[in-house]
Backbone as JSON Lines, residues from 0, in Angstrom:
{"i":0,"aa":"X","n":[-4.54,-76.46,-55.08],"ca":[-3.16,-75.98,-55.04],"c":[-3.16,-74.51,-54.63]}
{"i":1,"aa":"X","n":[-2.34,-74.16,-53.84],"ca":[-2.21,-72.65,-53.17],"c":[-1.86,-71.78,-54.62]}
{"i":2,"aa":"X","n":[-1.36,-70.61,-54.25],"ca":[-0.33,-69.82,-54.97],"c":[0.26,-68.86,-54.42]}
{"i":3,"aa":"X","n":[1.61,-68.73,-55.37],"ca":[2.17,-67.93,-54.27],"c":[2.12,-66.48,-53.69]}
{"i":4,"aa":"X","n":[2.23,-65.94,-52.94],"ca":[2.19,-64.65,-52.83],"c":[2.95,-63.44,-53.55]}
{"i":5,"aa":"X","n":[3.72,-64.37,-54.6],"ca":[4.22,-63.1,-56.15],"c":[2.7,-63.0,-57.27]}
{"i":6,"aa":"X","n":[2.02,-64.12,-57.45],"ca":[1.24,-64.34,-58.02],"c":[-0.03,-63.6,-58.06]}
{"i":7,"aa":"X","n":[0.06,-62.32,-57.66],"ca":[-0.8,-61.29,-56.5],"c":[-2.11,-61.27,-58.13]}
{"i":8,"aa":"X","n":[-3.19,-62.04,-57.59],"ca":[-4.44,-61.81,-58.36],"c":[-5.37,-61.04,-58.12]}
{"i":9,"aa":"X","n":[-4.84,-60.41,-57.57],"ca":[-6.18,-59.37,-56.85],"c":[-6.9,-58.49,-57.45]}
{"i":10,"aa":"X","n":[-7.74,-57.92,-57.25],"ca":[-8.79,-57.38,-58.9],"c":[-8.22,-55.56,-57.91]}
{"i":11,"aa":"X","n":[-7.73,-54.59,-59.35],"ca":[-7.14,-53.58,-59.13],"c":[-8.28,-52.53,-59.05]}
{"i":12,"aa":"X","n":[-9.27,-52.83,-59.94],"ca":[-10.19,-52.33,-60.5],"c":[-11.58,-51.83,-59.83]}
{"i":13,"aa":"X","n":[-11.47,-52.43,-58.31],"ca":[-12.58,-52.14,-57.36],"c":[-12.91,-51.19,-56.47]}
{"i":14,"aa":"X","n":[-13.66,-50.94,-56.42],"ca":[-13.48,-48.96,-55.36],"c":[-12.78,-48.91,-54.15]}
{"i":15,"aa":"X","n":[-12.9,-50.27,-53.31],"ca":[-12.32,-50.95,-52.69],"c":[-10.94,-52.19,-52.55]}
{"i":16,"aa":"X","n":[-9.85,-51.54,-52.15],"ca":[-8.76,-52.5,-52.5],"c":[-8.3,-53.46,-50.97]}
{"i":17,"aa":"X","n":[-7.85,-54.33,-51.34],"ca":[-7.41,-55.22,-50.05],"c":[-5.81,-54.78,-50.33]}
{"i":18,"aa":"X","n":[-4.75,-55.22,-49.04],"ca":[-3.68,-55.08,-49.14],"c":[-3.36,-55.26,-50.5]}
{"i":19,"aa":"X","n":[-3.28,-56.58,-50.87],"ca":[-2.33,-56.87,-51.88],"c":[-3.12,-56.44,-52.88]}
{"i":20,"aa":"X","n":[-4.53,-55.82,-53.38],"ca":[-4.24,-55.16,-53.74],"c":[-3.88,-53.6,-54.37]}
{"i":21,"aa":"X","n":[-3.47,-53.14,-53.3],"ca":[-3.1,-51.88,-53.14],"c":[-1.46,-51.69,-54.43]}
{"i":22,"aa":"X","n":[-0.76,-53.19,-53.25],"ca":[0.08,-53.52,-53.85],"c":[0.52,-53.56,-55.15]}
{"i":23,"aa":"X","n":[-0.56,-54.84,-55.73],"ca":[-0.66,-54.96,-57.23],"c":[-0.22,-53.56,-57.88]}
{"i":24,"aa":"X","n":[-1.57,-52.45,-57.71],"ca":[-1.82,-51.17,-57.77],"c":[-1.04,-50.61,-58.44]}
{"i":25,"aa":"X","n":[0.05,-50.27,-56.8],"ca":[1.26,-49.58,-56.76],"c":[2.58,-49.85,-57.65]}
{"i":26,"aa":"X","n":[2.19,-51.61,-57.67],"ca":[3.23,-52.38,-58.15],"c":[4.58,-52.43,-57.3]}
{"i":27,"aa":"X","n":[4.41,-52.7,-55.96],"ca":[5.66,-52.67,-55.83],"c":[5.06,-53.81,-54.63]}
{"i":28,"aa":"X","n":[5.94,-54.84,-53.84],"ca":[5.74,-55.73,-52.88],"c":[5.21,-55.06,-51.74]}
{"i":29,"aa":"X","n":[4.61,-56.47,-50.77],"ca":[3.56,-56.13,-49.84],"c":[4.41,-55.76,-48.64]}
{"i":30,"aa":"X","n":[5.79,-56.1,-48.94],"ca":[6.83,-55.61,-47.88],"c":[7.09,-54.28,-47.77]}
{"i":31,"aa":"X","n":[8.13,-53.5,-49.23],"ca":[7.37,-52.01,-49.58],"c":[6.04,-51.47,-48.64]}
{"i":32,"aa":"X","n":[5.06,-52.04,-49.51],"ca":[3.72,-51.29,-48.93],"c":[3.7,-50.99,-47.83]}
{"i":33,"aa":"X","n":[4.29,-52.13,-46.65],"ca":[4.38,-51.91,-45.15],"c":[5.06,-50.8,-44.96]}
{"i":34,"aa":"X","n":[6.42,-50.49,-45.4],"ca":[7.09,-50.08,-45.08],"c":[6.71,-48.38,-45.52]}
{"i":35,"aa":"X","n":[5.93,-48.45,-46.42],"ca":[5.32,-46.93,-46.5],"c":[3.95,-46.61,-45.7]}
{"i":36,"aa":"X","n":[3.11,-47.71,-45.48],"ca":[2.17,-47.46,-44.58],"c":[2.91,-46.89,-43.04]}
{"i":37,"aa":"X","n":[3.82,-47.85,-42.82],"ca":[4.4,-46.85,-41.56],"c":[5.54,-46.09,-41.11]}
{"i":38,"aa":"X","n":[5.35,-45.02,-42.62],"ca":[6.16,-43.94,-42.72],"c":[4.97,-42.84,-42.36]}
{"i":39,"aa":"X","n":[5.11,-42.04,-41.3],"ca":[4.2,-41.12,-40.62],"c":[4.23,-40.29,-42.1]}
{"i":40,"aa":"X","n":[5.19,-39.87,-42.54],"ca":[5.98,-39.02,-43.44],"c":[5.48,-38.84,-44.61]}
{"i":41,"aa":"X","n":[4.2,-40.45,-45.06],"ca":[4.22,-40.53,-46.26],"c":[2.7,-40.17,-46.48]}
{"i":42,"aa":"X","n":[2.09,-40.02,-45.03],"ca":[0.37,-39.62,-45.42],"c":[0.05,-40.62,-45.95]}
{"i":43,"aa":"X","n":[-0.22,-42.09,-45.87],"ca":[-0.54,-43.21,-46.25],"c":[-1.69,-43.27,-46.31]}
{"i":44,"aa":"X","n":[-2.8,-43.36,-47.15],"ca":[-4.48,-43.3,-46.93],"c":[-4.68,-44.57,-45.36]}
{"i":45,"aa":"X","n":[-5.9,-44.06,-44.49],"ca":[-6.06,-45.47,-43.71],"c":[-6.88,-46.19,-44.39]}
{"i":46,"aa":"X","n":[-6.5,-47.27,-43.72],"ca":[-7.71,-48.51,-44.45],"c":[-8.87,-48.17,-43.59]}
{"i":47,"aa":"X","n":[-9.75,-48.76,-44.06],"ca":[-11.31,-49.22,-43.31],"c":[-10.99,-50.73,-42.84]}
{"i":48,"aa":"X","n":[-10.81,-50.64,-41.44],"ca":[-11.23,-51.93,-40.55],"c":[-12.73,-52.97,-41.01]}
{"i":49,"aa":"X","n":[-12.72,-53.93,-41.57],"ca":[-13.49,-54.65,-42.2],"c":[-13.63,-55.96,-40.9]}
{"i":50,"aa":"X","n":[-12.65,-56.54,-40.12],"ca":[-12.54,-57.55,-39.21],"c":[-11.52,-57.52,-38.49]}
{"i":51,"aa":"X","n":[-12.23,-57.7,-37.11],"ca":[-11.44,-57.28,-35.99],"c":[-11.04,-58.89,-35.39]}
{"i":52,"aa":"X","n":[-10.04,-59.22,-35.1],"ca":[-9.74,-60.7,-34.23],"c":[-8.9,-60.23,-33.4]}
{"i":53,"aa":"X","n":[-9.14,-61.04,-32.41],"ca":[-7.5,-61.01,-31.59],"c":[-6.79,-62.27,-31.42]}
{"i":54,"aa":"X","n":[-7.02,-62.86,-32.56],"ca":[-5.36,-63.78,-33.03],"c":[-5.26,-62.86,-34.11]}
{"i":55,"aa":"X","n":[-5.94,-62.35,-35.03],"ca":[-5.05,-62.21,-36.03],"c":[-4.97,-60.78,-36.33]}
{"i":56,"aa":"X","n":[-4.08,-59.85,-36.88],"ca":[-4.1,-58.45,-37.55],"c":[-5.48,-58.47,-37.78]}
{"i":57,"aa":"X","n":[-6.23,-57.03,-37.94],"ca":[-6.98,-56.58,-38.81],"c":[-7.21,-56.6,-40.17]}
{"i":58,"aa":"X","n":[-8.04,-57.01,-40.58],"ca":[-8.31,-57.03,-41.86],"c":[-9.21,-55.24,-42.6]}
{"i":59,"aa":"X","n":[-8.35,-54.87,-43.72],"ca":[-8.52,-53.99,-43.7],"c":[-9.06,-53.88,-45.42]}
{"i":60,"aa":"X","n":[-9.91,-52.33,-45.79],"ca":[-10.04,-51.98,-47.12],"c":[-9.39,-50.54,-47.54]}
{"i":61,"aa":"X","n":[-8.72,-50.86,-48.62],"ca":[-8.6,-49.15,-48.73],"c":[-9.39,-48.59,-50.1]}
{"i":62,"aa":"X","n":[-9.36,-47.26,-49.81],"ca":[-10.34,-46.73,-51.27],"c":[-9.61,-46.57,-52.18]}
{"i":63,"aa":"X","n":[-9.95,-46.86,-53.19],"ca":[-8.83,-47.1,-54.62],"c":[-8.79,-45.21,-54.96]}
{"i":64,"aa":"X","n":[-9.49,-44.67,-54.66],"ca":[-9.75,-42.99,-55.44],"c":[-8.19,-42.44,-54.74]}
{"i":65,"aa":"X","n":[-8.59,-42.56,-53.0],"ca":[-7.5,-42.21,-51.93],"c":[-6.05,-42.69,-52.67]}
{"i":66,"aa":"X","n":[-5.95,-44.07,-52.54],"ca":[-4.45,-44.42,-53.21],"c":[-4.36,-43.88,-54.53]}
{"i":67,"aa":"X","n":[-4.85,-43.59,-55.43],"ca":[-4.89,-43.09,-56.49],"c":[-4.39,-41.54,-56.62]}
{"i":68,"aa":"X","n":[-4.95,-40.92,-55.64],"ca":[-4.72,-39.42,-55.47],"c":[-3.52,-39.41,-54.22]}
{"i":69,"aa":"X","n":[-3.06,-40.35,-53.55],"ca":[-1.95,-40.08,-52.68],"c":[-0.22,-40.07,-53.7]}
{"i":70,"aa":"X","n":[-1.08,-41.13,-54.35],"ca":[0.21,-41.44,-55.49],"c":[0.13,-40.53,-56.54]}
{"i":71,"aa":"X","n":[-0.49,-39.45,-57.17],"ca":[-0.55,-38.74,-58.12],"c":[0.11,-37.34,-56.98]}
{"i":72,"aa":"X","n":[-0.21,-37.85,-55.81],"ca":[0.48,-36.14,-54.96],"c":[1.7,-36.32,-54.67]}
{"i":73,"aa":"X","n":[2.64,-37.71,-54.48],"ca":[3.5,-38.37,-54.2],"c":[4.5,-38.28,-55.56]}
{"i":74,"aa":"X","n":[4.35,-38.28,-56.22],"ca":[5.14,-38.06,-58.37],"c":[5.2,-36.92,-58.58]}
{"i":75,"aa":"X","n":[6.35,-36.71,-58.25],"ca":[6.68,-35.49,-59.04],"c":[6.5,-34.91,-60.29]}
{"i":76,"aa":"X","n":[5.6,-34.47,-61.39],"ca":[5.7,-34.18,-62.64],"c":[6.63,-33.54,-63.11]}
{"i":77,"aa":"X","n":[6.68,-33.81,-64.5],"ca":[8.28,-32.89,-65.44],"c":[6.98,-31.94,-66.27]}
């Protein structure tokens, strides 16, 4: 049986994150995520190209430290 793509199991915890989960992460959908990856505006960490096809997108990794420290520069503190 599949599951669905709300069901995001992705392990948060790895030095290395896949999209979803960046997502998880962030907590916010993989639609979001797009939509801040291609905000020039937002300094989005790049992924590491892991697999290249030409049917399909790139498959990519990002470093959990990078998203970690983009989003701690991204929050404003009180």
């Amino acid at each position: 049986m599949t599951t669905k793509k709300s069901q995001n199991k992705a392990d948060i915890n790895a030095d290395y994150l896949t999209l979803d989960g960046v997502a998880k992460l962030l907590t916010i959908s993989r639609m979001t995520l797009y939509k801040i990856m291609n905000d020039e505006d937002s300094k989005f960490p790049k992924g590491f190209v892991i697999v290249k096809s030409e049917k399909n997108r790139p498959t990519k990794l990002y470093k959990r430290s990078e998203v970690v420290n983009w989003l701690e520069n991204q929050t404003p503190r009180s």
